[in-house]
C-alpha positions as CSV (number, residue, x, y, z in Angstrom):
1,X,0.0,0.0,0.0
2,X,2.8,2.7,1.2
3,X,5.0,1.6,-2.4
4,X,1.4,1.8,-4.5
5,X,0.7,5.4,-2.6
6,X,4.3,6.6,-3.3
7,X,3.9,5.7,-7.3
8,X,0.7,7.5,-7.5
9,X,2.1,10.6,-5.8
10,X,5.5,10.9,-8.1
11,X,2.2,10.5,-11.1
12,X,1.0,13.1,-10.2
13,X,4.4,15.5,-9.3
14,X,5.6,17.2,-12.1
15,X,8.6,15.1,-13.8
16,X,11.2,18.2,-12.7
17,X,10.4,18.2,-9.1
18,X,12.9,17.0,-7.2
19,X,12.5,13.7,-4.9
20,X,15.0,12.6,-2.3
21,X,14.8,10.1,0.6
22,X,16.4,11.0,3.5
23,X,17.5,7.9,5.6
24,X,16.9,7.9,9.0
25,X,21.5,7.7,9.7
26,X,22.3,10.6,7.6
27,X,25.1,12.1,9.1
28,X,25.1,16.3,10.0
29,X,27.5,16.9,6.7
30,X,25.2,14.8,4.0
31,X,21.9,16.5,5.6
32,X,22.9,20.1,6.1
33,X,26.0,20.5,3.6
34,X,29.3,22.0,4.6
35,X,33.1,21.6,3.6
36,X,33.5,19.8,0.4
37,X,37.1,17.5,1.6
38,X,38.2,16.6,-1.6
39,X,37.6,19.6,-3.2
40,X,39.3,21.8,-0.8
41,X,42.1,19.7,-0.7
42,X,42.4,19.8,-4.7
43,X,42.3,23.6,-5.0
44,X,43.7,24.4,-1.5
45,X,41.0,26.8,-0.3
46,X,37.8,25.8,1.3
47,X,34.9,24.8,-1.1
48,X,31.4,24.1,-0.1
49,X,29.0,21.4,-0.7
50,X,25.2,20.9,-0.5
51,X,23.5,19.3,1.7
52,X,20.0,17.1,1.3
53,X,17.8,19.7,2.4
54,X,19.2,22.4,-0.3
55,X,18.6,19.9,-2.9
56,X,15.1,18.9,-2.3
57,X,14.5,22.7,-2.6
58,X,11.0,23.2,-4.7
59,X,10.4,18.9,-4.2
60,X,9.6,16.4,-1.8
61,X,12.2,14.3,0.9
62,X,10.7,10.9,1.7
63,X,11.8,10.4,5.5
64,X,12.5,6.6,5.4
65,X,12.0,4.9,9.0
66,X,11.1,8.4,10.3
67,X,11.0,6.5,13.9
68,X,14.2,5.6,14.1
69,X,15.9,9.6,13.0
70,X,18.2,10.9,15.6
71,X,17.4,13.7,17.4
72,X,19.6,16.1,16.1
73,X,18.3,15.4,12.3
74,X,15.0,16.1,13.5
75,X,15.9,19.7,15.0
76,X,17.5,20.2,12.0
77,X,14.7,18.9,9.9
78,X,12.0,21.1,12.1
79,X,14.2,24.5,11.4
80,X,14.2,24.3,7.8
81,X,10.5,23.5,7.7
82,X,10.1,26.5,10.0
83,X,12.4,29.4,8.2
84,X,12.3,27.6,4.7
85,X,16.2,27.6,4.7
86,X,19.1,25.8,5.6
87,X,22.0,27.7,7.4
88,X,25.5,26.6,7.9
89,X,28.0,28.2,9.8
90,X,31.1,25.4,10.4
91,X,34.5,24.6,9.2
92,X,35.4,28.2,8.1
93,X,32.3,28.9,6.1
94,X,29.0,30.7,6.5
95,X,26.4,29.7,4.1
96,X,22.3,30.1,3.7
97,X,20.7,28.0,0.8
98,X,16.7,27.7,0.3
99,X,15.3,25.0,1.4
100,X,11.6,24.9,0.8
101,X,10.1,21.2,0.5
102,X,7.1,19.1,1.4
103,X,8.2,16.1,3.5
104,X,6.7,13.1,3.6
105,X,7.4,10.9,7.0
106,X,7.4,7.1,6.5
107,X,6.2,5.7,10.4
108,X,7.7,1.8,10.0
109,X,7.7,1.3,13.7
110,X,6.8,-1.4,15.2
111,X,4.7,-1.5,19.0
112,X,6.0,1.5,21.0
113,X,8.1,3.5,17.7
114,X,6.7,6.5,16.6
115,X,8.0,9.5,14.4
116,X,9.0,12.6,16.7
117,X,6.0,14.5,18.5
118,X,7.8,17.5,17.2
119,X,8.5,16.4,13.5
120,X,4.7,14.7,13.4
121,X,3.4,18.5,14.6
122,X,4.8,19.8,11.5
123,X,3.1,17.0,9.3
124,X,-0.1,18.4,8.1
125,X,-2.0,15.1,7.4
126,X,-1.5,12.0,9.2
127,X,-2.7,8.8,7.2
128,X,-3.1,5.2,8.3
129,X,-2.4,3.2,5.1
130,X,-3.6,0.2,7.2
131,X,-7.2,1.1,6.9
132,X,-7.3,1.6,3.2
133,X,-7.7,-0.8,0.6
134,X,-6.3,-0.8,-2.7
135,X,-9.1,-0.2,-5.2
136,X,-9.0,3.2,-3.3
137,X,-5.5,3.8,-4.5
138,X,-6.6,2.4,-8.4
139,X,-7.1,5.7,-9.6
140,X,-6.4,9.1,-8.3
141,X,-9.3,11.8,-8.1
142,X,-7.0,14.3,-9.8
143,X,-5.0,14.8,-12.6
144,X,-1.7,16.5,-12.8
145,X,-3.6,19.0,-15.0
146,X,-5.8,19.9,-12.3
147,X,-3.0,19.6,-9.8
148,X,-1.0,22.4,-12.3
149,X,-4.1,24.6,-12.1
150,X,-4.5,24.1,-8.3
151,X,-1.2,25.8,-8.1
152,X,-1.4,28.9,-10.1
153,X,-4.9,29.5,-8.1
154,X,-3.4,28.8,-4.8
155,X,-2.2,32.5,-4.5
156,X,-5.7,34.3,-5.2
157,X,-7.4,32.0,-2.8
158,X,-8.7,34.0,0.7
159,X,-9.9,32.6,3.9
160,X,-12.5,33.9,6.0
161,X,-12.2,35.4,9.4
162,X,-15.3,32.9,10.2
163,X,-13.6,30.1,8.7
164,X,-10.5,30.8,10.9
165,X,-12.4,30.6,14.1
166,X,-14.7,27.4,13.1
167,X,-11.0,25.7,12.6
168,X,-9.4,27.1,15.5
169,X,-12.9,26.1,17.6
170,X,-13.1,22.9,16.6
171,X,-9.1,21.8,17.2
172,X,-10.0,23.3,21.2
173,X,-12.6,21.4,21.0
174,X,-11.0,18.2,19.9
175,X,-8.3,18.5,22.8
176,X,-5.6,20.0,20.5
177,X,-3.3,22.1,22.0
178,X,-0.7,23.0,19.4
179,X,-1.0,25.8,17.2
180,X,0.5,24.6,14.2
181,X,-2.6,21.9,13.7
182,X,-5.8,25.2,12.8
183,X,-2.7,26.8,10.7
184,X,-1.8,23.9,8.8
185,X,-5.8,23.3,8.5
186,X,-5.8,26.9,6.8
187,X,-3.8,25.7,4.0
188,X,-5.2,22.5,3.9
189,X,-9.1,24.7,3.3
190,X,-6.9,26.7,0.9
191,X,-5.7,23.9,-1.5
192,X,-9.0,22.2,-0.8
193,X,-10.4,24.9,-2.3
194,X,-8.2,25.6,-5.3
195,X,-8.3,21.9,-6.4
196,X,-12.3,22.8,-6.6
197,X,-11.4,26.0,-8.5
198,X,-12.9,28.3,-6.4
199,X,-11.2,31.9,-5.0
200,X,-13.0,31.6,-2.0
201,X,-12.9,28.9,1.0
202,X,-16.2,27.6,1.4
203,X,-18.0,25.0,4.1
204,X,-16.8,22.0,2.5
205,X,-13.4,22.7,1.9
206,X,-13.0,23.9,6.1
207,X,-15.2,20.8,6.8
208,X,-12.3,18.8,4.4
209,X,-9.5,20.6,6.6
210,X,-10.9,19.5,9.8
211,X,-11.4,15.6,8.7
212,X,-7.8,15.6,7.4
213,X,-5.9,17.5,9.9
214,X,-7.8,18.1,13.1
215,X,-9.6,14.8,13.4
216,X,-6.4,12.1,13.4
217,X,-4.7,14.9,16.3
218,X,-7.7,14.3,18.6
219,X,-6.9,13.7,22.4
220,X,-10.7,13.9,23.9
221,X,-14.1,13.0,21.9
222,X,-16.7,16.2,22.5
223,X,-19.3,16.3,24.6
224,X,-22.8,16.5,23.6
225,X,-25.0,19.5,24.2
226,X,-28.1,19.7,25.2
227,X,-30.5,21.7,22.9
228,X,-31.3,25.2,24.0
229,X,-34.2,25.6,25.8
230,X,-35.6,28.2,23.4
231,X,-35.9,25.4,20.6
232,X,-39.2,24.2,19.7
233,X,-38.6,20.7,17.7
234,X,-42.2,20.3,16.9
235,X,-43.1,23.3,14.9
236,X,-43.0,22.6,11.3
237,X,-40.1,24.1,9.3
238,X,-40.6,27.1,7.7
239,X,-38.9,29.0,4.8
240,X,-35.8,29.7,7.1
241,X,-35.6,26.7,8.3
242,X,-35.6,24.4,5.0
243,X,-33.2,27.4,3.6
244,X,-30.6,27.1,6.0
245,X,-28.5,25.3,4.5
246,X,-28.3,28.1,1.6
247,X,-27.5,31.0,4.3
248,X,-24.2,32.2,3.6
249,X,-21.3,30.7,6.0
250,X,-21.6,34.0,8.6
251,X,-25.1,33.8,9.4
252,X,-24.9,30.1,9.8
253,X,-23.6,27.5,13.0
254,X,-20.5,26.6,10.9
255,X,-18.3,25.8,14.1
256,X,-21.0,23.3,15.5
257,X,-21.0,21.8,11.3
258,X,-17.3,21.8,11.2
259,X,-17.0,20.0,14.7
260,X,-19.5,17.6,13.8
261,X,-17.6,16.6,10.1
262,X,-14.4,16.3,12.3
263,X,-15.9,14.2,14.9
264,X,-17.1,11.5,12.4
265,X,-14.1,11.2,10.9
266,X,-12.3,10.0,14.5
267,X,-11.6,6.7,15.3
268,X,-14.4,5.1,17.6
269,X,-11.8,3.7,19.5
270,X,-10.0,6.9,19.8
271,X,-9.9,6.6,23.8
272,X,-8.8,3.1,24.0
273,X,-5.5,3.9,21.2
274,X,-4.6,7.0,23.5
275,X,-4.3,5.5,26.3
276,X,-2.7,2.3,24.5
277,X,-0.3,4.8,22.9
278,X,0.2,6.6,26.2
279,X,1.0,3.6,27.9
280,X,3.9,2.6,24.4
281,X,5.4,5.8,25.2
282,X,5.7,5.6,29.1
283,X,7.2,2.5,28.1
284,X,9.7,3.7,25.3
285,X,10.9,6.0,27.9
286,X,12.3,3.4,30.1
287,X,15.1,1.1,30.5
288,X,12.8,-2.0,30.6
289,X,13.3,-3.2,27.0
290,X,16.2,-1.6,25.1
291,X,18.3,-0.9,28.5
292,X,19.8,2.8,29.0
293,X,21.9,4.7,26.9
294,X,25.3,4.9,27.4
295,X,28.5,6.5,26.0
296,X,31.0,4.1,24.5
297,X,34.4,4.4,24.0
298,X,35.1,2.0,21.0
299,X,31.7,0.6,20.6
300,X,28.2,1.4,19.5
301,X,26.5,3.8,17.3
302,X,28.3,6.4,15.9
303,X,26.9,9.5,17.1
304,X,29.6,11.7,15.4
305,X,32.8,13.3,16.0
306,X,34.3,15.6,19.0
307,X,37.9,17.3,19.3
308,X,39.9,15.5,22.1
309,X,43.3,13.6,22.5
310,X,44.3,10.7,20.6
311,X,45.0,8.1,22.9
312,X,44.3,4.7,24.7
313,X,40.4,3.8,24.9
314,X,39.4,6.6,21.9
315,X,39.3,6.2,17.8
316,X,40.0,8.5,15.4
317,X,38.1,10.3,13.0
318,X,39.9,10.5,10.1
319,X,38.0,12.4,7.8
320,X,36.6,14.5,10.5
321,X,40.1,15.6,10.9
322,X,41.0,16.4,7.8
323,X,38.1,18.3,7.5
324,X,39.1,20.7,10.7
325,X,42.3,21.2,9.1
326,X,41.3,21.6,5.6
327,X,40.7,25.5,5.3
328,X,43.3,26.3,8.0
329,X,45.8,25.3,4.9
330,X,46.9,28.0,3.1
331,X,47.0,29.9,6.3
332,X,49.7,27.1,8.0
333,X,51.7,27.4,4.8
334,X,52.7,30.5,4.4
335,X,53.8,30.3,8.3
336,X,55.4,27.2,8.0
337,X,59.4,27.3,8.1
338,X,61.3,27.5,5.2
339,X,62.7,23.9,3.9
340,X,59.6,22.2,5.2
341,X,57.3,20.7,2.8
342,X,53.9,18.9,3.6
343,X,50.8,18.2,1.7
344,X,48.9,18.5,4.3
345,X,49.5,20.4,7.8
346,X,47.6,19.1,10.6
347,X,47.4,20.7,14.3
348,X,46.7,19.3,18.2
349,X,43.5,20.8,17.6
350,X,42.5,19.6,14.8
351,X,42.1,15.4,16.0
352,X,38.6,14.6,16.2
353,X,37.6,11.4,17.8
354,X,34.8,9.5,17.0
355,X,32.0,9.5,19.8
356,X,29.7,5.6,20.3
357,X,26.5,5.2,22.2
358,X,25.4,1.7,22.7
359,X,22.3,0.7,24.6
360,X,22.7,-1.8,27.3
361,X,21.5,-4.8,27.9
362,X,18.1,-5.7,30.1
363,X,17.9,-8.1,32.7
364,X,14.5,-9.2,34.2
365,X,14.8,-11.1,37.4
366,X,11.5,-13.3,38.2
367,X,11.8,-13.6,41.8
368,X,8.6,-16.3,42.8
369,X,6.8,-17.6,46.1
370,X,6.8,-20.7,46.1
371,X,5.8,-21.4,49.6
372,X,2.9,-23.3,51.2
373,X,0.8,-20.2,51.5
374,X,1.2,-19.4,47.9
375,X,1.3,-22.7,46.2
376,X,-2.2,-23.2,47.7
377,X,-3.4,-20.3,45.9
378,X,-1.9,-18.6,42.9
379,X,1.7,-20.4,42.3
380,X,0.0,-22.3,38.9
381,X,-1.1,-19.0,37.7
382,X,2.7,-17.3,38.9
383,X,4.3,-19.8,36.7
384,X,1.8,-19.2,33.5
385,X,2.2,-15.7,34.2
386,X,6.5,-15.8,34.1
387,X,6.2,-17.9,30.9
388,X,4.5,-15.3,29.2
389,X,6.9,-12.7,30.2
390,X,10.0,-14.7,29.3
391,X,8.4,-15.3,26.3
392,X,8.2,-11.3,26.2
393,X,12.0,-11.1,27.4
394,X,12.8,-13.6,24.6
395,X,11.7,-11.4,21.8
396,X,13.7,-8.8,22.9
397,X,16.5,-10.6,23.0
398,X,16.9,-9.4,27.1
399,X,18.4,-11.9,29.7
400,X,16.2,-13.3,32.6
401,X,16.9,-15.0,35.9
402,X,15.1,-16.8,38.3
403,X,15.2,-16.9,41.7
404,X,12.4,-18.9,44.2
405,X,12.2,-18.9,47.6
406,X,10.6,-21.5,49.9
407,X,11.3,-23.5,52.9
408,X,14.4,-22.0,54.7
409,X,15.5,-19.8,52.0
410,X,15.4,-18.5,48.5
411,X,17.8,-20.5,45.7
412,X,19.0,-18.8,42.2
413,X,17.6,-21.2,40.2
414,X,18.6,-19.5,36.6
415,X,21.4,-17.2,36.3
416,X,20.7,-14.6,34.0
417,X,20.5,-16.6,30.5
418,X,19.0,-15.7,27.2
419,X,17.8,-19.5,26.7
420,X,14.1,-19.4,26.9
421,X,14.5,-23.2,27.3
422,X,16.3,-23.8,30.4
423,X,14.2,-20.3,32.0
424,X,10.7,-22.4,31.0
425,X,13.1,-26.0,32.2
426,X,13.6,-24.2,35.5
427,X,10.0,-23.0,36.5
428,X,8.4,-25.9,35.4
429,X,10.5,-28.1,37.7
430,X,9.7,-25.5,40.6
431,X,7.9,-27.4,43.5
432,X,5.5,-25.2,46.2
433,X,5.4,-25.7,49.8
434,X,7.4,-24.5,53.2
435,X,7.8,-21.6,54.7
436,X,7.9,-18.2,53.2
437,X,11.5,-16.5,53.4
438,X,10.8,-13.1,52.3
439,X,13.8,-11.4,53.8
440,X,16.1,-13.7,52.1
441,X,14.2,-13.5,48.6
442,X,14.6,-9.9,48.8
443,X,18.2,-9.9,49.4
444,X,18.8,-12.4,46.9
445,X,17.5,-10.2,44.3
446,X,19.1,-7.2,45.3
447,X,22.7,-8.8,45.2
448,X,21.9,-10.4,41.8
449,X,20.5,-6.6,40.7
450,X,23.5,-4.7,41.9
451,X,25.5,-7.7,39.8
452,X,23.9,-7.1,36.9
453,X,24.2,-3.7,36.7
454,X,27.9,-3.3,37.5
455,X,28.4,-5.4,34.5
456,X,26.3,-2.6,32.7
457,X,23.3,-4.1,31.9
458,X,20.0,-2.5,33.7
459,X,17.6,-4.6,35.8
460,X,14.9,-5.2,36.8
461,X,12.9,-7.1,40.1
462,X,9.7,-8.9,39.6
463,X,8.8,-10.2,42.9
464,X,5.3,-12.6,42.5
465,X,4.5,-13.1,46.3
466,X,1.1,-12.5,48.6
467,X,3.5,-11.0,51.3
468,X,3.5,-12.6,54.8
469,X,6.5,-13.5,55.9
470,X,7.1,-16.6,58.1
471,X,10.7,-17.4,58.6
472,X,13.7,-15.2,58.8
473,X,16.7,-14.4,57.2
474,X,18.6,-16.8,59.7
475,X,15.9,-20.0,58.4
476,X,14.2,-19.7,61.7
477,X,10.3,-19.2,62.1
478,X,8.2,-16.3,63.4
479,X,6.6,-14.4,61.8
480,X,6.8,-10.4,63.4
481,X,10.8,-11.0,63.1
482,X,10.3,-11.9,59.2
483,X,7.9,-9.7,58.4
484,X,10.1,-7.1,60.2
485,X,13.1,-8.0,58.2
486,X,11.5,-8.0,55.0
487,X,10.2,-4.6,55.5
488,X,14.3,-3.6,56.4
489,X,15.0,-5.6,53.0
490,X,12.6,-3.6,50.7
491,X,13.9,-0.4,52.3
492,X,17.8,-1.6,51.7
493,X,16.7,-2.1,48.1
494,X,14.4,0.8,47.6
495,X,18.1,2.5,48.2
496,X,19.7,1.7,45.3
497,X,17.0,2.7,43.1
498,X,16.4,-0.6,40.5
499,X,12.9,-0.4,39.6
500,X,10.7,-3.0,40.7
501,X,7.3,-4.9,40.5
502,X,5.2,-6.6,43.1
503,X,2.4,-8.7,42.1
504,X,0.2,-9.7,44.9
505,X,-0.5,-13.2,43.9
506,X,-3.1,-13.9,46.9
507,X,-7.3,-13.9,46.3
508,X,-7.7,-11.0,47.5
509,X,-5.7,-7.4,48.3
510,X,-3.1,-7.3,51.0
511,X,-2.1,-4.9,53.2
512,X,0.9,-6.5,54.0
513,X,1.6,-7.1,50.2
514,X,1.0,-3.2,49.8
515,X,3.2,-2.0,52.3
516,X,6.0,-4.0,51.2
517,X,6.2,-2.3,47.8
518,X,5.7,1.2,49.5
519,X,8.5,0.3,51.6
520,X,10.8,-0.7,48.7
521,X,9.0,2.0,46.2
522,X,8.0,-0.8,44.1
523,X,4.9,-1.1,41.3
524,X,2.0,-2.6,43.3
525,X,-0.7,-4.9,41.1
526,X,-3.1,-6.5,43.0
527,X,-5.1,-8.7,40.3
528,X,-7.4,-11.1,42.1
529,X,-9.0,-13.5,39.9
530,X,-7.0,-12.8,36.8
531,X,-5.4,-15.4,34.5
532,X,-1.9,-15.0,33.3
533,X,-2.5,-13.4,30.1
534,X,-4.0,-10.1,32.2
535,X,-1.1,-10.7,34.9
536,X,1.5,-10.5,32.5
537,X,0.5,-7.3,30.6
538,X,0.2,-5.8,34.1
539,X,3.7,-6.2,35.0
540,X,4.7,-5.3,31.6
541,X,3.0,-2.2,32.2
542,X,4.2,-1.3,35.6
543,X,7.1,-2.5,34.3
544,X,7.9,-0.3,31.6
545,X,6.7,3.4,34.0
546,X,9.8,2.9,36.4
């Protein structure tokens, strides 16, 4: 659908326009343009190249895996939409270049990816190929003819003051809050307009606006008003009444007629894919399935070049050196001593060395009751519950361990491990019964956490247990000195600040369950009666908002 969309757009694109795709790695120096290397060094004086955006000036860049750009691209990306130019100022020159395009953002991702809030701001229409089917894409409803004509009317076409406020009424009533959405739903009314030849923007060209921009931005569904008191729904219609329609846009309700084209074209799931998308994003923000960023020395992503010392533990640029050196040429020769002789005259502050991020790795450590109290209860559904998770863990390639506690005291039965075999080996073989050593469970984990992440990895505690605590650290009963220690455990680990979840396995909500996890600042999910599909999005959840 997205390659059959593409071929129908460059149809109808005049065959000069330019079309580039920008990948979502371009590197500063491709997107923005700067100091052409070879070229300086070939005529010994700095010469400048152009970038992507200065060559899609007047056409279109195809952002391919938009989800995936880098930051900085996407600053630089939002600054040329915004001024319509590309500035450079770096490596001895000072440049501005035009840099007018439409952009076209390709979102590839996959569960919690998503473009940029700030580039998809800029994007006047957002469409969802997924939900249209290819017949619709068969023929176009335009011709480039019409397109061409479009174009040369675009300039005469004027929009209402009343047309600016139904658009900017109907985007606060739709929960919007930027003001880029009613301005980019001005231009849409505008070329809605000109592709229907007229000079003026009329209802159906605002109501076309609102469907295509303001509908697919919606955070809140409208209320419904009552009718006005004053109405009178059982008098016949008279002349104004069956006329209305041919009143001009002013003396008509053309806010409440925009608002109500707008609201049929959302989603009528629209609240359930919010919070489902404000739940991805929570998630994307965390450690809990592509671990924490972290600077590299040697390894990783490049992320670009800084000026430093070449030594031990860093790797050198190369052709960001060069290019620091390159217009300081001429310049170095003309001081340099007489009998000396050098092609190319490089400087302490010219070494650039190559900068790596790398993410690291996750570990999820499944810490289980497996005591008397909980093995008559919810163990069975514990153990359905882990295998979805690891299964989870699996696709993400993140390591899990497993650690149970019973009896006298809790037992690492998996070391962290990327085999989903032995992890699903290892909990089925997990018998229930004994005491419940809480304490030592909790210590356990938090020697196994702080292991894992001095290796550099992040972690992160699941702890499956109803909470009371019946034999101490020490493997002797009584149960005010466990539940007392377990409570000095959770604080210990609450310390050192590794996210965790507690899922009360019991029937029923337990205080004692609940104040463990305030004490170690822990996720609390109480889910009576759930099975293990429901318990293991829960921890996923909680999981991913630490």
């Amino acid at each position: 659908m997205r390659e059959q969309w593409l071929d129908l757009l460059r149809e109808l694109m005049p065959p000069s326009t330019p079309l580039r795709k920008l990948p979502a790695s371009i590197s500063d120096d491709r997107l923005l343009g700067g100091l052409d290397l070879a070229a300086t060094l070939q005529a010994g004086r700095p010469a400048a190249q152009r970038g992507l955006l200065a060559e899609a000036d007047g056409g279109v860049l195809i952002a391919v895996m938009a989800e995936r750009m880098a930051p900085s691209t996407v600053a630089h990306l939002s600054v040329a939409l915004d001024t319509g130019t590309v500035s450079i100022e770096r490596d001895g020159l000072s440049l501005r270049a035009p840099a007018r395009f439409g952009l076209i953002a390709l979102d590839e991702g996959i569960g919690d990816e998503h473009v940029s809030a700030a580039l998809a701001d800029r994007l006047a229409c957002h469409l969802d190929l997924g939900r249209v089917a290819r017949a619709d894409l068969a023929e176009s409803l335009f011709k480039s003819s019409d397109i061409a004509a479009a174009r040369a009317l675009l300039p005469q076409v004027r929009l209402s003051d009343e047309a600016i406020t139904a658009l900017t009424a109907t985007a606060c009533a739709l929960g919007i809050d930027s003001l880029r959405a009613p301005l980019l739903a001005c231009r849409v009314a505008r070329i809605a307009a000109a592709l229907d030849g007229a000079s003026t923007v009329n209802e159906p060209h605002i109501a076309c606006a609102a469907r295509l921009v303001l509908a697919p931005r919606a955070t809140r569904v409208p209320a419904t008003e009552d009718a006005e008191p004053d109405s009178q729904p059982d008098e016949p219609p008279g002349d104004d009444q069956q006329n209305e329609s041919d009143k001009p846009i002013e003396d008509g309700p053309l806010e409440d007629r925009v608002l109500d084209a707008a609201q049929a074209a959302i989603p009528l799931d629209l609240l359930k894919r919010l919070q489902e998308e404000r739940a991805t994003r929570v998630r994307s923000s965390s450690a809990s399935k592509q671990g924490t960023a972290q600077k590299a020395p040697k390894r990783g992503r490049p992320i670009g070049a800084r000026r430093g010392e070449w030594r031990a533990g860093a790797r050198l640029n190369v052709l960001e050196t060069l290019r620091a050196a390159a217009p300081w040429q001429p310049l170095r020769r003309r001081t340099q001593r007489a009998g000396k002789s050098g092609r190319l005259i490089v400087h302490m502050d010219d070494i650039r060395i190559t900068r790596f991020k790398q993410r690291s790795g996750t570990t999820t450590i499944f810490v289980v009751d497996a005591s008397g109290s909980s093995a008559l209860q919810r163990l069975a559904e514990a153990k359905g519950a882990v295998e979805l998770l690891l299964a989870e863990c699996y696709i993400r390639r993140d390591e899990v361990a497993l650690i149970a506690f019973r009896g006298r005291s809790a037992e690492l039965l998996l070391p962290p491990t990327r085999s989903l075999t032995r992890a699903k080996r290892s909990l089925a073989g997990l018998p229930g019964g004994g005491g419940t050593p809480l304490s030592a469970a909790i210590w356990a984990a938090t020697e196994l956490a702080l292991a894992v992440r001095a290796k550099g990895q992040t972690p992160t505690i699941v702890l499956m247990t109803d909470g009371r605590a019946n034999v101490a650290r020490d493997g002797l009963g009584g149960r005010s000195e466990a539940e007392a220690e377990a409570l000095v455990a959770a604080r210990q680990l609450a310390l050192t600040g590794i996210p965790v979840v507690l899922v009360d396995t019991s029937p029923r909500p337990q205080d004692k369950a609940a104040q463990l996890a305030g004490a170690m600042q822990a996720r609390y999910v109480a889910l009576p009666y759930a099975d293990a599909a429901r318990l293991s999005q829960a921890v996923m959840d909680q999981a991913g908002r630490n």
